[in-house]
C-alpha positions in Angstrom: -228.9 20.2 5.6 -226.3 18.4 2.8 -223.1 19.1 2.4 -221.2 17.9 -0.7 -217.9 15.7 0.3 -215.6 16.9 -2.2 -213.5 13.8 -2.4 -212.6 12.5 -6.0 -211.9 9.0 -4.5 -215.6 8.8 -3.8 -216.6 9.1 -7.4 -217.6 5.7 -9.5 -218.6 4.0 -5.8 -220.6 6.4 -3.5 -222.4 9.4 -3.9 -221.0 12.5 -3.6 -223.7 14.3 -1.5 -223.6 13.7 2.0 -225.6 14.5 4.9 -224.7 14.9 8.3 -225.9 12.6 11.0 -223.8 13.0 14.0 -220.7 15.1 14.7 -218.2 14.7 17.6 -214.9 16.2 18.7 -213.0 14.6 15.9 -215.2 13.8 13.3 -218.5 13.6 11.5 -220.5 10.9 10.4 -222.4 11.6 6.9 -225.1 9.5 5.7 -225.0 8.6 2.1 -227.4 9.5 -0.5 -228.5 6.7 -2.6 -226.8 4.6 0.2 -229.1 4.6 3.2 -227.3 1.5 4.3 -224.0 3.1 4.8 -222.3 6.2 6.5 -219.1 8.1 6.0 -217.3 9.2 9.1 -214.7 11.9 8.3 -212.0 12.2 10.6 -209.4 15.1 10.9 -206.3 14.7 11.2 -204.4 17.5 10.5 -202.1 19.0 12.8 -201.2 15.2 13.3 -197.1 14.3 12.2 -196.7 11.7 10.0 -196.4 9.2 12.5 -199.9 9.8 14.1 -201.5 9.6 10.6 -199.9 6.7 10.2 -200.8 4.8 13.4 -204.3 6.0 12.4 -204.2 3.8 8.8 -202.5 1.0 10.9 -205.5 0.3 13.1 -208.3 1.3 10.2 -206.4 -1.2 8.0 -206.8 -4.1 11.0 -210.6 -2.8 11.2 -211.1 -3.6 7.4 -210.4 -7.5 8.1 -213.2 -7.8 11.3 -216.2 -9.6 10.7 -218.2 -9.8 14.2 -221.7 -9.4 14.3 -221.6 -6.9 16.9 -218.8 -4.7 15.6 -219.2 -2.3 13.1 -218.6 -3.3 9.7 -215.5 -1.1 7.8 -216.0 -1.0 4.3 -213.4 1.8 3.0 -210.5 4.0 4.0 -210.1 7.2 2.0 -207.6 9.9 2.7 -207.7 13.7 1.3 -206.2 17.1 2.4 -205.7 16.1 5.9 -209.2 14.2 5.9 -209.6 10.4 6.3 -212.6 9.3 5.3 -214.4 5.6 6.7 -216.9 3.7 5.1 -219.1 2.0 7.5 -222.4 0.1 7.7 -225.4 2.6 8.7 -227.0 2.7 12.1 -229.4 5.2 13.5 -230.3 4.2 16.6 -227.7 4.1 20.0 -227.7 2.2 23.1 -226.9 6.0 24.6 -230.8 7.0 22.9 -232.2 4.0 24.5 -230.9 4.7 28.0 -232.1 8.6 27.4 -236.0 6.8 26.4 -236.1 4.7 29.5 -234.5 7.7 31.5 -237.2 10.5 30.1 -240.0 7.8 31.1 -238.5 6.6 34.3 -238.6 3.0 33.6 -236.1 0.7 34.8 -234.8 -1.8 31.4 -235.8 -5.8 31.7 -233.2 -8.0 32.7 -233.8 -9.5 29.7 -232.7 -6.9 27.2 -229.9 -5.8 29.9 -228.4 -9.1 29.6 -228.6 -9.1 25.8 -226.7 -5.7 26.1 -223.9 -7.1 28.0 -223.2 -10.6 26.5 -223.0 -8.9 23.1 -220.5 -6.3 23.7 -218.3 -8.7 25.9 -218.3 -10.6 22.6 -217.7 -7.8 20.8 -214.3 -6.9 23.5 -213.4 -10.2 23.2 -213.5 -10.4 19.7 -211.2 -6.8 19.2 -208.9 -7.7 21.9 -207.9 -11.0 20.4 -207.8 -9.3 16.3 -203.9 -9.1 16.4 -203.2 -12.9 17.5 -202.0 -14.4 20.9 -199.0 -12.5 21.2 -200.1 -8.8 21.2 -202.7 -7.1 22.9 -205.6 -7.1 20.2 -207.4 -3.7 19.4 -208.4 -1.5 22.4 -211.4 0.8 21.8 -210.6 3.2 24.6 -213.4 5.4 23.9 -216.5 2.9 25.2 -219.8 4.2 25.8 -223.4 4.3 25.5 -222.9 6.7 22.3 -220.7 4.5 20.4 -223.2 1.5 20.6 -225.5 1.3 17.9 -228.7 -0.8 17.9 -229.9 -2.4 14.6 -233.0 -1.8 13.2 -234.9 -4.5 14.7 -233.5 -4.0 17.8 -231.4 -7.1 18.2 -228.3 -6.6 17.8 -225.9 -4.1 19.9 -222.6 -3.0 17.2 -219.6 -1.2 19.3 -218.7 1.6 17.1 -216.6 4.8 17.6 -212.9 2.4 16.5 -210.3 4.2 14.8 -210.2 7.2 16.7 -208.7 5.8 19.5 -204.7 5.7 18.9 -202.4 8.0 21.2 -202.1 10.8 18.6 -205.8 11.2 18.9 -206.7 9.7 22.5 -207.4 12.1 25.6 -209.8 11.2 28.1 -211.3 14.5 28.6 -211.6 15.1 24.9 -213.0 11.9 23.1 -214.9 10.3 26.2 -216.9 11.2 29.2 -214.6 11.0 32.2 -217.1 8.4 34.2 -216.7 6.0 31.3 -212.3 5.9 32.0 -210.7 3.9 33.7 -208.2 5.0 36.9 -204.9 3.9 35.1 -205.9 5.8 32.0 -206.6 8.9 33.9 -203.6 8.8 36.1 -201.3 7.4 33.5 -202.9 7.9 30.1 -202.5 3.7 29.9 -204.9 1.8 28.3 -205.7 -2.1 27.9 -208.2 -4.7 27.5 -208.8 -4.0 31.2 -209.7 -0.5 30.5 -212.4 -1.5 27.9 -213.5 -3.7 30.9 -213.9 -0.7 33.2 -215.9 1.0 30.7 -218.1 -2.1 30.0 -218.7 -2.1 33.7 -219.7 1.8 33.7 -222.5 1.0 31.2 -223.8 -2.2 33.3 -223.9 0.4 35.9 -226.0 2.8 33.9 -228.4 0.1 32.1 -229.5 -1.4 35.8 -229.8 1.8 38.0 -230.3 4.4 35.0 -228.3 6.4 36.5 -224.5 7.5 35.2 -221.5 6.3 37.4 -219.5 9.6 38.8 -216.9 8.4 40.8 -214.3 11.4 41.3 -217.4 13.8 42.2 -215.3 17.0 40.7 -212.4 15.9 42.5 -209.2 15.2 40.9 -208.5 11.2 40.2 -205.6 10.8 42.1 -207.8 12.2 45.1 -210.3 8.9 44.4 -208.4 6.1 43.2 -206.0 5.7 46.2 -205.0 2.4 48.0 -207.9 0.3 49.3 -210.3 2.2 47.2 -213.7 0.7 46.9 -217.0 1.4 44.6 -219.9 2.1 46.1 -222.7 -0.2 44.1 -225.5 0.2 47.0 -227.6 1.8 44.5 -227.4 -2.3 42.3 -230.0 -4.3 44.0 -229.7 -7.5 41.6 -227.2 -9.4 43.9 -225.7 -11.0 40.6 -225.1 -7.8 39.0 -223.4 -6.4 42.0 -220.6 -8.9 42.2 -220.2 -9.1 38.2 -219.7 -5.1 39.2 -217.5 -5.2 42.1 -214.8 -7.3 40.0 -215.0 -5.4 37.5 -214.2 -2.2 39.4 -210.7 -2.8 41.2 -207.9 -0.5 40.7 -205.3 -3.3 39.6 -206.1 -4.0 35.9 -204.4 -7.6 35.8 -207.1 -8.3 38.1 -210.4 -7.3 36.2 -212.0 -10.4 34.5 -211.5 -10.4 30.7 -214.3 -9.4 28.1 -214.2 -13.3 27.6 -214.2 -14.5 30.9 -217.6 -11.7 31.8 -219.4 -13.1 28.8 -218.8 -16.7 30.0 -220.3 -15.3 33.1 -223.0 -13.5 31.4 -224.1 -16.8 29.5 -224.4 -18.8 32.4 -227.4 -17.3 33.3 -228.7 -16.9 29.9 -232.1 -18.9 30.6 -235.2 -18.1 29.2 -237.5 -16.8 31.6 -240.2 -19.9 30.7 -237.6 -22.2 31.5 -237.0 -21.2 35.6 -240.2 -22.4 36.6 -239.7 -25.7 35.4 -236.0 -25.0 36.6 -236.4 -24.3 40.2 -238.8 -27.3 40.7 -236.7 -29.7 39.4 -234.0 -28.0 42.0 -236.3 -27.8 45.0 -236.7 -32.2 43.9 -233.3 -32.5 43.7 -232.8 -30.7 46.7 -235.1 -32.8 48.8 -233.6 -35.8 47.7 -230.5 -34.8 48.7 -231.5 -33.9 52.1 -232.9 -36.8 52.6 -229.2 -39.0 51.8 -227.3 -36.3 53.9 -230.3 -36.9 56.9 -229.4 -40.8 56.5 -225.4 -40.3 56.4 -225.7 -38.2 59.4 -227.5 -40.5 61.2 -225.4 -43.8 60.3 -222.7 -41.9 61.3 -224.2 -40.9 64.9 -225.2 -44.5 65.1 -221.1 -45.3 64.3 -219.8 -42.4 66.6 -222.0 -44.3 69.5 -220.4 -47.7 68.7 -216.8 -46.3 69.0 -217.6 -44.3 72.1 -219.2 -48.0 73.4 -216.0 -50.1 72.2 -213.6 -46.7 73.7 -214.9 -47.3 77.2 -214.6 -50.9 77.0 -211.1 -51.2 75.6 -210.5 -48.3 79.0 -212.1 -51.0 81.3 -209.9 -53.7 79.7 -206.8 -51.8 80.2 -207.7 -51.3 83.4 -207.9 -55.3 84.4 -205.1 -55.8 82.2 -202.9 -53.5 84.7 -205.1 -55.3 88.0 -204.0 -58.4 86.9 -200.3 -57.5 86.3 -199.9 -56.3 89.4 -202.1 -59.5 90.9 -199.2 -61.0 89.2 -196.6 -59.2 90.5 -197.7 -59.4 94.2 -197.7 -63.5 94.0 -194.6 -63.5 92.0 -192.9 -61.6 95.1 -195.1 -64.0 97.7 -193.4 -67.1 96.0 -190.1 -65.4 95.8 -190.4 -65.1 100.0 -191.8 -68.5 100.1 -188.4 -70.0 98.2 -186.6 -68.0 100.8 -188.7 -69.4 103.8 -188.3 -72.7 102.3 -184.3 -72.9 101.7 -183.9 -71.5 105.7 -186.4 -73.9 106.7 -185.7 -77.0 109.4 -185.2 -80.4 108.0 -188.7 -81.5 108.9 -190.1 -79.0 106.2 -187.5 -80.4 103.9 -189.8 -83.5 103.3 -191.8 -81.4 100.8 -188.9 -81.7 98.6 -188.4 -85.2 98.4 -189.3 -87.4 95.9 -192.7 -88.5 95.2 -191.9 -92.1 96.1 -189.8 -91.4 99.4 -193.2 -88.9 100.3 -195.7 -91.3 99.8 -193.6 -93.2 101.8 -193.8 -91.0 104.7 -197.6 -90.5 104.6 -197.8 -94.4 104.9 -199.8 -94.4 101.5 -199.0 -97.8 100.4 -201.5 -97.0 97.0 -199.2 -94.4 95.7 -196.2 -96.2 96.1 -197.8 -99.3 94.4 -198.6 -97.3 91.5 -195.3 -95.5 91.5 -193.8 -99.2 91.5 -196.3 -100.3 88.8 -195.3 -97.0 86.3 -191.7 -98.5 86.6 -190.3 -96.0 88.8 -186.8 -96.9 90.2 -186.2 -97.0 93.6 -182.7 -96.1 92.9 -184.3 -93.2 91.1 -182.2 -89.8 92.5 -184.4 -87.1 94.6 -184.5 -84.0 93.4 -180.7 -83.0 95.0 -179.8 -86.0 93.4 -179.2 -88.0 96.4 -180.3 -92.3 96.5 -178.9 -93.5 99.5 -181.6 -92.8 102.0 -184.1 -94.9 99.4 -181.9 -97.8 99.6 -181.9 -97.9 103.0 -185.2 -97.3 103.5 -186.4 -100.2 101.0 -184.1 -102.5 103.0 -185.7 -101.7 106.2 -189.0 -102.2 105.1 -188.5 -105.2 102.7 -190.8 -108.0 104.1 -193.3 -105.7 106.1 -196.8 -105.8 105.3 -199.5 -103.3 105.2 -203.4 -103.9 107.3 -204.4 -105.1 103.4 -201.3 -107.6 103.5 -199.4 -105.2 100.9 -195.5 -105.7 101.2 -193.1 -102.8 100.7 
């Protein structure tokens, strides 16, 4: 069926007859003649104040300056008789089609072309969250899902579509959207963010692996699901990778969802062609040995080291031990000779001979060699004993002076 677009703004650029390819809630996409390349979606807006008509322009006008391969290209903005008109490239194919194919047929979509999927529309996110610079929040789709993805004719290429639709005058998540492709904080609180566009991005990841559409509030209302301590259940995700890309992605608190930039760095870290693993794993299985083999020799240099302390530990014990033996050894002959000084000092005068001088002892013991080699090392018989006394020398030498030894040695 056409259907003429009466729209004078159209004239000297696009054709005037138009034919419907899709309609939605809010709008209708046309298809061009003369233009198979391009589409028309026509929006309504009225019934919209100024000020939602207005906020509408605002983000078509930011649309017109992106240039991202997988966001749809916005050629023209027309307005007429509470109409706005878009000028968009042409796709007829969506990612919502291609999940119905593999549904109707029952078979489950490669990894490969799963992957694709998602590292193309995380770029895409990231691309639109980042449009208005640093300091604002960027462009937020809100209205993410399988039938706002187009595929391009060769299949390549994955375009997020559906932008421009999505501003407060026009947003309601039971109106634009299916409810399992929302996030909780914009069904509780009608709030939406990068994060949200996350949660949505999740939902599809969801739908691509298991073929099977997310329903987490199960006719019940959301506050009723998303309470405290809330948790997805993801049993039906058997690709372990997958599951924990998923179970970030789906916590309540959006602050702590990853950002479309931080999943596709994910995503493209295990962007490796499927010839390459083989080649891959054995050169990790190599590496793997050889590292086994350097932990086996560090562990056992350092049992070999843990057996030289425990050696050197029990000697340094032993040690310790004798050290304290001998100090009391010590001890016990430091007390004998403190009793033997006080044995000594009471002692009778005959014991007091041990304490006279070397001379006046050799004397005593009738050894005429000492005393010779006393006398011969200049020794002085007037030389004080230890108390300091000479007398009894002197008289001793003068009783003796003359006498001789059985050798005929005088005194």
């Amino acid at each position: 069926m056409l259907v003429t677009v009466q729209l004078a703004a159209l004239q000297g650029r696009w054709a005037l007859v138009a034919s419907p390819c899709s309609a939605g809630t809010l709008s209708v996409i046309y298809s061009l003649r003369g233009c198979p390349h391009l589409a028309v979606r026509e929006i309504r807006v009225d019934g919209l104040g100024q000020h939602g008509v207005d906020a509408i322009r605002l983000e078509l006008a930011a649309l017109m300056s992106t240039s991202h391969p997988d966001v749809l290209k916005y050629h023209q903005v027309l307005t007429d008789d509470g109409l706005i008109y878009v000028v968009t490239d042409r796709h007829d194919k969506t990612l919502e089609h291609l999940l119905t194919e593999h549904k109707r047929r029952k078979v489950p979509m490669s990894a490969g072309v799963i992957l694709s999927v998602m590292k193309q529309l995380a770029a895409a996110l990231a691309y639109l969250h980042s449009v208005n610079g640093a300091n604002t929040r960027g462009l937020v789709h809100r209205d993410l899902r399988p039938a706002n993805v187009f595929i391009s004719a060769d299949g390549e290429r994955f375009i997020i579509a559906g932008l421009g639709l999505c501003k407060d005058a026009l947003w309601s998540g039971s109106t634009l959207m299916g409810v399992a492709y929302v996030a909780p904080e914009a069904l509780l609180r009608n709030e939406a963010s990068p994060a949200s566009d996350v949660w949505s991005l999740g939902v599809i990841l969801y739908e691509l692996t298991t073929l099977r559409r997310l329903d987490f509030l199960e006719d019940r209302e959301p506050e009723d699901v998303f309470v405290d301590r809330w948790r997805p259940d993801l049993s039906g995700v058997t690709d372990g990778f997958i599951q924990t890309v998923l179970e970030r992605i789906f916590v309540l608190e959006p602050e702590r969802r990853p950002t479309a930039r931080e999943l596709h760095e994910t995503l493209a870290t295990f962007d490796i062609p499927v010839g390459e693993l083989g080649g891959q794993c054995v050169m990790l299985r190599y590496k793997y040995g050889s590292l086994e083999a350097v932990l086996n020799g560090a562990n056992a240099r350092i049992a070999l080291l843990e057996e030289d302390v425990k050696i050197k530990s029990t000697r340094i014990d032993a040690l310790e031990d004798q050290s304290k033996e001998h100090l009391a050894m010590i001890k016990a002959l430091e007390s004998r000779l403190a009793q033997f000084g006080d044995r000594m000092n009471t002692a009778d005068p005959q014991s007091s001979l041990l304490l006279l001088p070397r001379l006046m002892r050799a004397a005593h013991t009738n050894s005429t060699e000492t005393v010779q080699m006393l006398l011969e090392e200049r020794l002085g018989v007037g030389q004080r004993d230890e108390q300091g006394r000479i007398s009894p020398v002197e008289l001793f030498v003068g009783e003796e002076n003359g006498l001789r030894d059985r050798n005929d040695w005088t005194t």
